[in-house]
C-alpha positions, 0 to 999 in steps of 0.5 A: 509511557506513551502519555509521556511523550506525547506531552513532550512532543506537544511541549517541544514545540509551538507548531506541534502542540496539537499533535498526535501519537501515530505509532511508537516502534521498537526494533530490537534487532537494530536497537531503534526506537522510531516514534511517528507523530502528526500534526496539522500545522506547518512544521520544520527540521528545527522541530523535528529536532526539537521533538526527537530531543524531548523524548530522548529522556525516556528512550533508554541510553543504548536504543536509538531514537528516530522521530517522523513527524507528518503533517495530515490535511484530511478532507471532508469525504476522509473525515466523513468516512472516519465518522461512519466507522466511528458509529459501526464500532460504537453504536451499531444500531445507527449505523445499520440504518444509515444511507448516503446523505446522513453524514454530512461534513463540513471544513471550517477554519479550525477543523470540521463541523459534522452533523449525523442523522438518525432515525427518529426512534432510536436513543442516542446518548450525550456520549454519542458526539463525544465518542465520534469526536475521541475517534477522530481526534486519534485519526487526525489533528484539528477540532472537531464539532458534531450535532445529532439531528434528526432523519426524516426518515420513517420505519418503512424506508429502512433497508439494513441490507442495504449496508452490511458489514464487510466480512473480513477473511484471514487468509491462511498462510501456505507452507510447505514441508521441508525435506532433507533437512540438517542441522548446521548450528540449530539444535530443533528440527523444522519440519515446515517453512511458509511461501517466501510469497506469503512473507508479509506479516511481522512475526517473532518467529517465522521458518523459511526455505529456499535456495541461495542466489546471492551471498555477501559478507560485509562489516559494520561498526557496533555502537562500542566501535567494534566491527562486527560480520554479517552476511546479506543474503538473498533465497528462493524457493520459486514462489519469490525471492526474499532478502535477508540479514544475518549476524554472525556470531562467533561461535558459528562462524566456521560452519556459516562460512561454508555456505555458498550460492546454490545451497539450500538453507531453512532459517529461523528468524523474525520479520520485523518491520523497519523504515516503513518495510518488512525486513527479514532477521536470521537467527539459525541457520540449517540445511533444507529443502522445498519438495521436490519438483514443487508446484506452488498451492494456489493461493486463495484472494480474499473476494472483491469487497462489496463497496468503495469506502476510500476512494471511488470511481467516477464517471468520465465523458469526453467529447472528443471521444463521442464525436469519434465513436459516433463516425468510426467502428469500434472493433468488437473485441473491444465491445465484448470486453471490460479492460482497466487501463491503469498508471503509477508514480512512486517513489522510486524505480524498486519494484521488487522487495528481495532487496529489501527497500520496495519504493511505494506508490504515490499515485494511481490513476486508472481508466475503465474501458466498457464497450469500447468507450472510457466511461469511469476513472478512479484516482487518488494520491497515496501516503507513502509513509516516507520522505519523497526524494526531490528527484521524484517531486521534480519529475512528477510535481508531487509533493509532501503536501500532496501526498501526506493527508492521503489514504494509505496502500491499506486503505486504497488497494482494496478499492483498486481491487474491486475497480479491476475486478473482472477487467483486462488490465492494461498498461504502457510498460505494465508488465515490466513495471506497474503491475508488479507494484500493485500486485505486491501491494495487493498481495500484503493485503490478501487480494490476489490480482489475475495476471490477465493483462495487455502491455502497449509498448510490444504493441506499439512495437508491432503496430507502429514504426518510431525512433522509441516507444516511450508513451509520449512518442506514442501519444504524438503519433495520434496527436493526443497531448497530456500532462506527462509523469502524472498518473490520472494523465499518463492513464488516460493517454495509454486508454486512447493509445490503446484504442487506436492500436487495437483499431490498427490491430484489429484483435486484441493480443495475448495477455501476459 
């Protein structure tokens, strides 16, 4: 099936006869079917149409089909990347010996030419290049070419610890126990519900608990031209709050429209993804209640993963910022500490999932502060996974092309993890907005961030007197000029910024 339809995405149109099959998605609940392709050539609305009417033929008549097509521009250190992971799932024996220089890639006008080094004793197979190239050709489109050389390397250079595995930790779910529960139209007892916080996973089937904060009944029309009820409603349990959708039926109706604000509901349901976010679907309704006088378990992260393999520091040097620290003092709270000043664009202002449409991250730019002094930045474009709005490309001047050949919040957050580990975090308007955003995105991964962090703006409320505190304001009143509404650049003013506060303030201040 899925052979099917690749070939006639690949036959529906010239600029996607290279393209592959990302994911093929059936939501149920929505009778949806949305197909996700990528190509590597430049492609229109035309052939997105073009492609979503030569799959139709094998898309049921009562489904909807949704096709996105994504033009991928990988680089060099992405394609480098891939064929490392290619050898750790194939030939583990090579990749065990492998050091920094052995992999090497190189772009060429149709896609990559790549060359491996490997130790001179171990056997490596006609099938070693083929197996490399099939890998790649599933991650990304274009052509590729590979050649095994052989390392220069002897027995004795050989340090295999020096590249393990990473250890993959499942952390477990936390639930609770239900009390006072009672039936309003299930006909099985449940006895326990997961953290609404711990809500990031698919399932089919999936008990929570909370207490309703908002209710609304609204309408829509079913593919028959029927209206039909459903309720949207939003519940906590004082972990998070979660959103959820609910179909009526009829049957049930009088006994659902008892419920009200306050009442304490469990649901049984699926948590399914759609349009790129987890989006919760009741199918049974009781009465139920987290524990009183409940104190969340606290939940356990996942550890600091032991290297970067998407994106990694880099050192940074200024010289404006030598001359300064070689003529002023820098307090020594600065000195005895680590602080990781860090900016986002996403896109959109939605920084929390109750309503069931979280924006996404587009960009990270962060700067780490060791001994008072700028020494490292980390910055990447994040794959969004949807369409950017003009609104935000105008704002920001980031655009599709930017963002779609790059790593997705899978692949970076544990990269950003591992760069904030053990540092203060620092933001302008890091409480009320970034952080929520990398602390969400970190969670879904299983790393939890430490809620240590400095916000500029209530500090430049009390350290300065202006007509606003928006960062650019602040930056003038140190004469420090940047390119505004770009992450790597809003980053490192607020690091300068903050410097300077902390020069007036003397002390840091409480972290939130």
């Amino acid at each position: 099936m899925s052979g099917d339809i690749l070939s006639a995405v690949r036959a529906s149109s010239q600029n996607l006869k290279n393209a592959i099959l990302r994911s093929v998605t059936v939501e149920r609940a929505t009778r949806t079917v949305k197909i996700e392709v990528v190509t590597d050539n430049t492609f229109s609305e035309a052939d997105t149409n073009s492609a979503l009417g030569a799959v139709k033929p094998y898309i049921p008549e009562y489904f909807d089909c949704i096709v996105n097509v994504i033009k991928l521009m990988p680089d060099c250190e992405m394609v480098k990347h891939k064929i490392e992971e290619a050898i750790s799932v194939n030939f583990k024996a090579i990749y065990v010996t492998l050091i920094e220089g052995d992999v090497t890639v190189e772009k060429t006008t149709s896609g990559f030419d790549y060359t491996v080094a490997v130790m001179p004793f171990l056997q490596v197979g006609q099938d070693f290049t083929e197996k490399i190239n099939a890998y790649l050709s599933a991650n990304f489109c274009g052509e590729f070419s590979g050649e095994c050389i052989s390392s220069q390397r002897g027995v004795s250079d050989i340090n295999i610890a020096e590249k393990p595995d990473e250890i993959e930790y499942e952390i477990p779910v936390r639930t609770f126990a239900i009390n006072d529960f009672r039936y309003l139209e299930g006909t099985k007892k449940q006895t326990s519900a997961v953290y609404l916080a711990d809500l990031n996973f698919a399932a089919e089937e999936v008990v929570i608990c909370g207490t309703i904060e908002q209710l609304n009944e609204r309408e829509y029309t079913n593919k028959k031209g029927v209206k039909k009820t459903y309720l949207s409603l939003i519940i906590s349990d004082t972990t998070a709050s979660v959103h959820i959708t609910y179909f009526i039926r009829q049957k049930t109706y009088d006994k659902i429209k008892s419920l009200k604000v306050g009442d304490s509901i469990v649901c049984t349901g699926s948590n399914e993804m759609y349009n790129g976010s987890l989006r919760y679907t009741a199918n049974i309704i009781d009465y139920g209640k987290f524990p009183k006088n409940f104190v969340p378990e606290q939940r356990q992260s996942k550890p600091v993963p032991k290297y970067y393999h998407f994106v990694s520091p880099q050192p940074f040097s200024d010289i404006e910022q030598t001359d300064f620290f070689t003529q002023r003092i820098i307090p020594e709270c600065l000195k005895n500490n680590t602080f990781v000043v860090f900016d986002l664009e996403t896109t959109g202002l939605n920084s929390s999932p109750v309503s069931g449409n979280m924006d996404r991250i587009i960009e990270i730019g962060a700067y780490k502060i060791v001994d008072g002094q700028i020494c490292e930045s980390f910055s990447t474009f994040i794959n969004p996974q949807r369409k950017l709005s003009d609104e935000i490309i105008k704002l920001t001047g980031i655009t599709e092309e930017m963002v779609s050949g790059a790593p997705t919040y899978e692949e970076v957050m544990p990269d950003f993890y591992k760069f904030c580990s053990g540092s203060i975090l620092v933001g302008h308007n890091i409480v009320g907005f970034d952080y929520k955003f990398v602390e969400y995105y970190c969670a879904r991964l299983g790393y939890i961030l430490d809620r240590n962090m400095i916000d500029t703006i209530p500090l430049s409320q009390e350290l300065l007197f202006l007509p606003n505190y928006k960062l650019n304001t602040v930056a003038e009143k140190f004469n420090i000029t940047f390119n505004h509404h770009r992450a790597i650049d809003d980053a490192l003013a607020t690091a300068k910024i903050f410097i300077e506060l902390i020069k007036l303030k003397k002390s840091l201040p409480k972290t939130a």
